[in-house]
C-alpha positions in Angstrom: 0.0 0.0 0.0 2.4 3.0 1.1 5.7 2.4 -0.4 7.4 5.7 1.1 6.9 9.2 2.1 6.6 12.0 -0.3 7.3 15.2 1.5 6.8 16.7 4.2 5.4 20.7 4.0 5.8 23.6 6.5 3.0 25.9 5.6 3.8 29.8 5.5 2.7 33.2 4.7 5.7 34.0 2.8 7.0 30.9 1.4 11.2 32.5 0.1 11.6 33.9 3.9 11.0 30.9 4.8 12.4 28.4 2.6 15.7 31.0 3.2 15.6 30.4 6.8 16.0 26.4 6.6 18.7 27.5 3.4 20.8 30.1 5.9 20.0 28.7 9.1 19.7 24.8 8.8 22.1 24.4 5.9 18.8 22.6 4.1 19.1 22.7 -0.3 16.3 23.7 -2.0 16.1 22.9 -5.6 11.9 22.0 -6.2 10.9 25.6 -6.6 7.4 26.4 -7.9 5.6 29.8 -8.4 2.3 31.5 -9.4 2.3 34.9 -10.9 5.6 35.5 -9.5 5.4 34.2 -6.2 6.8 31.2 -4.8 4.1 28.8 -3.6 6.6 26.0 -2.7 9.7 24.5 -2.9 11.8 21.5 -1.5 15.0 20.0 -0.2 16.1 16.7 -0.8 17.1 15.4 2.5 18.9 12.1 2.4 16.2 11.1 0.3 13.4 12.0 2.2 12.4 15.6 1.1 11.0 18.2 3.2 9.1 21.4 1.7 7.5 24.9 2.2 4.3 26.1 0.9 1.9 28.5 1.3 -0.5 28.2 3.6 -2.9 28.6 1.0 -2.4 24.8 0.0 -1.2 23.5 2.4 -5.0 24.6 4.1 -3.1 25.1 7.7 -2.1 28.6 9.1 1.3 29.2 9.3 2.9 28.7 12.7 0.5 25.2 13.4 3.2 22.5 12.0 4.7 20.7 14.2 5.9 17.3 13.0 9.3 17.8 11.6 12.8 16.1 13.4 15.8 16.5 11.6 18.5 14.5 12.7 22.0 15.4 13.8 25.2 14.3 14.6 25.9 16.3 17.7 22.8 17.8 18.9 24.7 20.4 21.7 26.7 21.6 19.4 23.9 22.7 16.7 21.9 23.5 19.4 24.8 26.1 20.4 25.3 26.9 17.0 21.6 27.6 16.8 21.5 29.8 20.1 24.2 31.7 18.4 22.4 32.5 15.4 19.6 33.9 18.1 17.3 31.4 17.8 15.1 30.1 21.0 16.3 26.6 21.5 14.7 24.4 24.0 16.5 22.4 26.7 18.1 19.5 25.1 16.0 16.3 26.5 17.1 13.2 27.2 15.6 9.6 26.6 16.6 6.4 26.8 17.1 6.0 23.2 17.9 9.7 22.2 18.4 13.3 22.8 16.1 16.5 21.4 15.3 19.9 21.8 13.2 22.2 19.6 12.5 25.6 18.2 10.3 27.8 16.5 11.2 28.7 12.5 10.0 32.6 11.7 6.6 31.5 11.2 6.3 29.9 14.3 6.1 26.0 13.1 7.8 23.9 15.6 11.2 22.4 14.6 13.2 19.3 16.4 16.5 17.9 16.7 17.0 14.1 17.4 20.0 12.6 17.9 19.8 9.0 18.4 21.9 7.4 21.5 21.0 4.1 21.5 21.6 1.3 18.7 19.5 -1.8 17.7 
């Protein structure tokens, strides 16, 4: 029946400042651009195969700021989470499980972004 996962999509008012946050901020690279009339409606980075996308909130048919399902996975998740605190983003306090660490933030249009960093191995 499902044989993978298409994208995932932010939704946002202003679909470049955003998709340019996760570009200058997260590193992420964008290369699925779309626009209407001369607006960007979407676009999408390519994530190790998995791709995860911005779109207005228009189609995505959620306000901006509600999203909260995305976890991007790191390699050391204190020092992006510094790194991130010195860009002047709000980072969470980093939380620990038994099987991983993760903290979370806010993007500009107040969707909910974590950071996993898995500790344990199966």
């Amino acid at each position: 029946m499902i044989k993978e996962i298409a994208f995932t999509a932010y939704p946002a008012k202003d679909v470049t400042k955003l998709r340019d946050f996760y570009r200058d901020t997260l590193g992420l690279n964008f290369s699925g651009e779309f626009a209407e009339n001369g607006v960007l409606k979407y676009d999408e980075a390519n994530v190790n195969g998995g791709y995860f996308a911005v779109m207005t909130d228009e189609w995505t048919g959620k306000p901006a700021g509600t999203a909260a399902s995305i976890v991007f996975e790191v390699d050391d998740i204190e020092k992006t989470r510094n790194e991130l605190i010195g860009k002047g983003l709000a980072v969470e306090e980093i939380y620990d499980t038994p099987v991983c660490r993760l903290t979370s933030f806010p993007d500009p249009e107040g969707n909910k972004v974590s950071l996993h960093q898995k500790t344990a191995t199966w």
